[in-house]
C-alpha positions in Angstrom: 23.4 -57.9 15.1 24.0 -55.1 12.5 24.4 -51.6 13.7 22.4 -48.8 12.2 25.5 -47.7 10.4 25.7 -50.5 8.5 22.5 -50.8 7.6 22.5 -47.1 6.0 26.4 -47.7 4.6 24.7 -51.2 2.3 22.2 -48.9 1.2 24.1 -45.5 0.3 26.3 -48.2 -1.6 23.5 -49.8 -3.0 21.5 -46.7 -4.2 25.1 -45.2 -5.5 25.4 -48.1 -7.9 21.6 -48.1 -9.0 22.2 -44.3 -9.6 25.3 -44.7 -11.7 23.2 -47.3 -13.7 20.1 -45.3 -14.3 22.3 -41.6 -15.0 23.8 -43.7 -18.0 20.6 -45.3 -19.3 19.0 -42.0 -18.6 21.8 -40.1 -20.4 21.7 -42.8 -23.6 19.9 -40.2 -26.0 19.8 -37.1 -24.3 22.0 -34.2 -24.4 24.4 -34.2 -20.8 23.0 -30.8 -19.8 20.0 -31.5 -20.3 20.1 -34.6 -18.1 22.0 -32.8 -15.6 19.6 -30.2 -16.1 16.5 -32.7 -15.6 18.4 -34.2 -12.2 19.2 -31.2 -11.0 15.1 -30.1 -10.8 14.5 -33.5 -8.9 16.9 -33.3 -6.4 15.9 -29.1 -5.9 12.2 -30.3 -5.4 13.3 -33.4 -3.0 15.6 -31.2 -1.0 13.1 -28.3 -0.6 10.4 -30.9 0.4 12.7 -31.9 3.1 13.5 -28.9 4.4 10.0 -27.0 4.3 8.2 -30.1 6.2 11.1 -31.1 8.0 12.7 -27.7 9.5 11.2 -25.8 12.3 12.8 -22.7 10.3 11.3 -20.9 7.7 13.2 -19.7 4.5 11.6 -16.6 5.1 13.4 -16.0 8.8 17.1 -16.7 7.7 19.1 -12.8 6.8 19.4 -11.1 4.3 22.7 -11.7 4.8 23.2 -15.6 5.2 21.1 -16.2 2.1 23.7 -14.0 0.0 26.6 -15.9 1.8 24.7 -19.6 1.0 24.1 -18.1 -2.4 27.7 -17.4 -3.0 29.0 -21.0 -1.6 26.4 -22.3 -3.9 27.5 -20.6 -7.6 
C-alpha cells in the first residue's frame, strides 16, 4: 500500500504545520528571543537525548579538533 516514505513525508508535513501553529500561539505574549530562546533549550535537550542513548560514540572520544570545527559550523 503506502511506502515508508510516505508515511514519514504526511507526518513531517503534518507536524510542520502543528509547529507553525503552536510557535505563533506560543509567541502571542512573549518576547521573539525569548521564545526562540525557550525552543532552542528543547530541541538542545531532545537532540542530546538522542544522541547520548542512541550513538555508540561518546562526546568525550571525538578530537579536540572536530569539536572546534563543529563548533565553528555551528556559530
Amino acid at each position: 500500500m503506502w511506502g515508508d516514505y510516505r508515511v514519514w513525508a504526511v507526518l513531517s508535513a503534518l507536524f510542520a504545520g502543528l509547529t507553525a501553529v503552536l510557535a505563533k500561539v506560543g509567541v502571542k505574549d512573549v518576547n521573539s528571543d525569548l521564545a526562540t530562546a525557550i525552543r532552542t533549550v528543547v530541541i538542545l535537550v531532545f537532540a542530546w537525548s538522542i544522541a547520548l542513548f542512541r550513538s555508540p560514540q561518546s562526546p568525550a572520544a571525538v578530537a579536540p579538533r572536530t569539536w572546534l570545527f563543529l563548533v565553528l559550523s555551528g556559530l
